[in-house]
Structure formats: C-alpha cells, structure tokens
N, C-alpha and C positions, 0 to 999 in steps of 0.2 A: 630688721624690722622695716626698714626701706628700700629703695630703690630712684637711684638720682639722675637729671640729669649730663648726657655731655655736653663740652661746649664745644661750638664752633668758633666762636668768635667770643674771648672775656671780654672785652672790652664792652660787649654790648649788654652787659650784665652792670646794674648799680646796686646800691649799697642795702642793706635790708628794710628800703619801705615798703610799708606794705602796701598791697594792691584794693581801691577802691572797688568797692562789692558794686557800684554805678559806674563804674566803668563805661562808657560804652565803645570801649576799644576791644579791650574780652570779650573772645569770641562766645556765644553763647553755651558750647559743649564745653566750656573750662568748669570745673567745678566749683560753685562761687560759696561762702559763706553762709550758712543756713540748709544748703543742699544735703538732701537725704540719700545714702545710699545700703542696699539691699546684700552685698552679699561680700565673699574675704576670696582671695585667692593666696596661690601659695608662692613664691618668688627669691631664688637667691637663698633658695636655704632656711627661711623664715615667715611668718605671715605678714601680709603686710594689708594695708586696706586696699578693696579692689573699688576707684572710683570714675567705673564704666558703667555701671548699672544703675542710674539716678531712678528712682522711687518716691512720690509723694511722704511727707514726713508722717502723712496721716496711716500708711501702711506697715506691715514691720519691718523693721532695719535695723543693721547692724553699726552704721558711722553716718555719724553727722559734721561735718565741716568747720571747724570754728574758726578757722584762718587760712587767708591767701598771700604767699609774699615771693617776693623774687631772690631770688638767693643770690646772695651777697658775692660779688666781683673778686673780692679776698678770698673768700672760701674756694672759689671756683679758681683761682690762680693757685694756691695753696695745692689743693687736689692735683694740677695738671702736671704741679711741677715732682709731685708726688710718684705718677702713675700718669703720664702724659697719654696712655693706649688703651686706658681702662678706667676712665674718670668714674664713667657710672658704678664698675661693680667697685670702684675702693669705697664711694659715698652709699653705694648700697646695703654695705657689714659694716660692720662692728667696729671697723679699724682705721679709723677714720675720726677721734674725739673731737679734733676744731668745727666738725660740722654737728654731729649729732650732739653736742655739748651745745651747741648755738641750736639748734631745733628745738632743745627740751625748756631751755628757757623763753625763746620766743611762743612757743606753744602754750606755754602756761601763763604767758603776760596776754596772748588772744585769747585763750578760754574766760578769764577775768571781766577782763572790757567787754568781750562778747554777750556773757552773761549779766551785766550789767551794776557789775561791783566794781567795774572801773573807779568811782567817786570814793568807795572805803578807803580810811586811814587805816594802818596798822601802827598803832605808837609813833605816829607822827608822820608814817610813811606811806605813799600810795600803797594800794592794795599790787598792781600789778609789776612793782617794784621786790617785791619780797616773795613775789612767784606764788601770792592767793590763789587755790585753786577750788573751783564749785564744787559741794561735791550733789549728784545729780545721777538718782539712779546707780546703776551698778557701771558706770561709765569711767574709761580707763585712755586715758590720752595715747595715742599714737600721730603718727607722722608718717605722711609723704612724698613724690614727688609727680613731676609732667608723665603720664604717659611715655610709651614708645613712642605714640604717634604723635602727641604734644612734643615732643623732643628736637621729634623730627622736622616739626613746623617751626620751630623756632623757640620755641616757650619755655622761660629756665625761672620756674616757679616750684616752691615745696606749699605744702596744704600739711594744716593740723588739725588733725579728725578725734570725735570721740567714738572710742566702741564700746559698744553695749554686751555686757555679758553677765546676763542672773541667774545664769543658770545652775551656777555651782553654789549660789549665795540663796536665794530664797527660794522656798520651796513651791511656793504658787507660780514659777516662772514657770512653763512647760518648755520651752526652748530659748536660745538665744533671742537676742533683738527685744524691741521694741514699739511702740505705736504713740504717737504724737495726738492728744485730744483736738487737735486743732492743725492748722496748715503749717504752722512753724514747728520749730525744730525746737525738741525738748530744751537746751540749753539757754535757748532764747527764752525763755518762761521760765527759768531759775528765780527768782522773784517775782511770781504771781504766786498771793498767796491762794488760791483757787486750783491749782494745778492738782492735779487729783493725788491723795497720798502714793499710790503704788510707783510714781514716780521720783519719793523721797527716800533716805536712804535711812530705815532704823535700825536697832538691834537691841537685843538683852543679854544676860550673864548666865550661862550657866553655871552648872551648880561645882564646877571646877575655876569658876571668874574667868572662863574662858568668854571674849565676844562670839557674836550668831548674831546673823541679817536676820531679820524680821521683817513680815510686809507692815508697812504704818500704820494696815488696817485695823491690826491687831495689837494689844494691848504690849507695852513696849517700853524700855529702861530710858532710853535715849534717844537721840535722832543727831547723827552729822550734818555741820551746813557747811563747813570751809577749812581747808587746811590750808597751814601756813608754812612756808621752808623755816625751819629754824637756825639756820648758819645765817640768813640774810636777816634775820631779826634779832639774836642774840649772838650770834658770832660762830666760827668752828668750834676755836675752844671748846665756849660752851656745851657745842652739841658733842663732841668727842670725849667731854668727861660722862656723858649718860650712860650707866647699863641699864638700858631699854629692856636686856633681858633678866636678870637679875632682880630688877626693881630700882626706883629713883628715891632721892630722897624726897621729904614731906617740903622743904624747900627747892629743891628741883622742878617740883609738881607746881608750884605756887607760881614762879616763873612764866612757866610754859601757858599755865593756866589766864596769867594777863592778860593777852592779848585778846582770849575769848569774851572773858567779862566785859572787857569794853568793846568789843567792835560789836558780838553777837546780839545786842538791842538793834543796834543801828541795822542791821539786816533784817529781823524778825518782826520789829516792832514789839514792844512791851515786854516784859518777863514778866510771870506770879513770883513774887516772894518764895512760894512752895518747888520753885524750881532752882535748879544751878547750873552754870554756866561749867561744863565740863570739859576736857581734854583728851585726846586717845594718841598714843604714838607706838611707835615701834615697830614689828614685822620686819622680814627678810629686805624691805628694800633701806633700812635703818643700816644693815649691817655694810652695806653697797655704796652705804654714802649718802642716801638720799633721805635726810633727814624733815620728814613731817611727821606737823603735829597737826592732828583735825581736831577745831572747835565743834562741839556739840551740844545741844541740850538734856540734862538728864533729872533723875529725882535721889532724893536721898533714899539711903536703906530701908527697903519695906514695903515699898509706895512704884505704881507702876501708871506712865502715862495710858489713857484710855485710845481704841483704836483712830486716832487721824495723824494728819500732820499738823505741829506748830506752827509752820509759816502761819503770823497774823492771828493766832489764836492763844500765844503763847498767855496772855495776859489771863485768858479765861481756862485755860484747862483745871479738871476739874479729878486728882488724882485716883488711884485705887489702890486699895490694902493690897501687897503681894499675897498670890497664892495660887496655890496647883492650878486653879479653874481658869486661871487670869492669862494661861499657856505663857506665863515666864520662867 
C-alpha cells in the first residue's frame, strides 16, 4: 500500500515531528495538509495514493491529505540495516511492521486533530490517544511517501491520506471520489453541522440484521460519527475474548457501548431521549487485529430517523414509524 523513501544520509532524518502545514521552508509542490488529489496509481504490487495530480477539493477526488511528517531516523536506520540496497522497496510491502505499524498509528492520531476532535476525551483519555477515528463519508485511511522525485531531492516525508470510495456502499454514488461543497477538504468540515448529509455516513438493517450504507438523505436506522480502537480503551484481553462473529454478550455490548454515550453529546450536540447512543464492531478487519468499535446514532425498534444528518439536530429529530415506504 506504499512506497518509501531511501536514505542518503540518516542522520539527517529526526525523530517523528510533524511538519508545520506554514512551513515556509516546504517547497510549494510537497503535498501539504488539506490538499486534494484526483486520481490512484498502481506501484509495487499494490495501489497506493498518486499525490501528483493536486485538484481543487471543490472537484472530485479520490485523497485528501490529513498528515505531513518526516519519518523517523530509527525507522530509517532499522530498514537500512535490514536491506541496506533496497530501503525503499522493504518500506514499500508489507514486510516491514516497525514502519507501517508506526504509520497506522500516527495516521489515525492526524485524522483526529485534523478533523477537529483533537479536545475529545475518551474515559479520561485524549481522543487521539486511543486512535479516535472520524468517520466521514466512505473514506478509508491510507499512507504514503516522497515521490521519486521528492526522494531524490532530499525529502524523507510519509503523508496520511483519506480515500474516498462509495461506490461499492451507496447506491446514489455514480463512481468513485468525491466533491467538497466548499475550498476545504471534506475532513476539515467533519464538525460543521451544515455539511451537507451525503457527506455523512448512514445505514439500515435489513431484513437478515445485515448493515447497508444508506445516503442520509433518506430515511435511515443510524448514522456513525467515530470509532474507537478498543485494545487502547479496554485492553487486548478484553477485545480477544469478543466473538464479534458469533454474537457478544448483552454485557459485552454495554461496555463497548460506554464510551459512545458519553463522548457522542460532546460531538453532536444534544441527543432526543427518542434516540440511542449505539455501537457497531466487527468485520474482516476484527479478525486481523484491528479491533474498532464505531459510535453511532440510532433508534429503537420500529422507528426510522427521517432523511438528513444529526450533526446539531440530533436534539430535534422528529422519528418515523418503520415501513416498506420509508425504503428501510
């Protein structure tokens, strides 16, 4: 999924702070934070983001930027002593955990801050601490690195991008990508409650309790606002005793469930009594390790929210009897 990377000189590599978006040592062609880009290329065997092609955010695109950083002097000493003639393609695959284990965490503690959930507590814990992640559209965290030609210049930076893909999730998507109502980049408007719903992320049950995306436009069970890792808020243990597939117990549920009741005001602004703070976990990346749980909003049995998003209306929505008409 990447591509890293070599070094000439580690030593001229420090430790993973991140790179000010004000800069004005960054050369203008670097890809800074907020930068929209158009299209994917294929590299090393896998896709990775192509970020050559910059695109107003207001056009559609497939990645937007949510982090700059220099990759860390260890990692890069690590790798050389690894594969001293091939830095870049070891950091490129798969085989390689000290680095892409350190990407997937740093990626997820910039999506947070970026989106502006930086200030959430979770049970006591910053939000970017416990690897909060927005959830925002059909967008799916990737990672990567400098250019050939940034490489070549000197530049020993990784970039964490979101890509957009609806097209397999809601059926009003006509193709990949995305369109920004405005100059900034989706992610950056993850707390505006105005952002228009087809930018939120719903779904309903069907009639096997299977989830389905839904556009928000349309009348809808729930809506996800944030996932949380749950080995960094209730321990491995914990998450190692879940069968996710199976079913959890009504105690398990209740758990997991915590965290949403109390953070999900603090983001939405107000709840209705007629609503609940709900949970979702599980799928293929569960069994891989990668245990979230996304907080969500939903309604109890029977009762289907009406078509928008709850950002900041959560207080006023106003439910509807389940039924055929209602497309749930």
């Amino acid at each position: 999924m990447v591509v890293l990377l070599l070094v000439s000189s580690l030593a001229a590599c420090g430790e993973s702070d991140r790179v000010d978006r004000r800069s004005a040592a960054a050369p203008e062609s670097l890809p800074k934070i907020g930068h929209c880009y158009g299209n994917e290329v294929q590299d090393h065997g896998g896709y990775v983001p192509d970020l050559t092609q910059r695109v107003a955010c207001s056009e559609r695109h497939l990645f937007e930027v949510t982090g700059v950083m220099k990759i860390p002097a260890r990692l890069l000493r690590r790798a050389h002593a690894t594969n001293a003639s091939g830095v870049r393609e070891l950091l490129g695959g798969e085989d390689f955990p000290p680095f892409s284990n350190w990407m997937d965490r740093t990626c997820a503690q910039a999506n947070v801050e970026e989106s502006g959930l930086g200030d959430l507590t979770i049970r006591g814990r910053w939000a970017a601490d416990v690897l909060v992640e927005p959830v925002v559209s059909s967008a799916y965290t990737e990672w990567s690195v400098a250019t050939e030609k940034q490489w070549n210049d000197g530049h020993r930076l990784a970039y964490c991008v979101l890509r957009f893909d609806e097209s397999e999730d809601s059926e009003d998507v006509r193709k990949d990508g995305v369109r920004s109502p405005n100059s900034e980049a989706l992610f950056q408007q993850f707390l505006d409650f105005d952002l228009p719903a087809r930018y939120r992320y719903c779904w309903t049950l069907d009639e096997y309790e299977d989830t389905n995306r839904v556009s928000c436009s349309k009348p809808h069970r729930s809506e996800s606002v944030f996932s949380y890792n749950v080995d960094e808020v209730f321990g491995k243990k914990f998450a190692n005793r879940l069968d996710v597939d199976d079913g959890i117990t009504d105690a398990q549920y209740e758990k997991l469930q915590g965290p949403c009741i109390e953070a999900l005001p603090r983001v939405m602004g107000p709840i209705d009594s007629d609503l609940l703070a709900d949970v979702v976990y599980g799928g293929w990346r569960w069994d891989e390790g990668h245990h979230l749980a996304t907080c969500a909003i939903g309604t109890y049995d029977g009762e289907t929210i009406p078509g928008h998003s709850l950002f900041g209306h959560a207080k006023e929505v106003h439910l509807l009897p389940e039924s055929k008409d209602s497309g749930v």
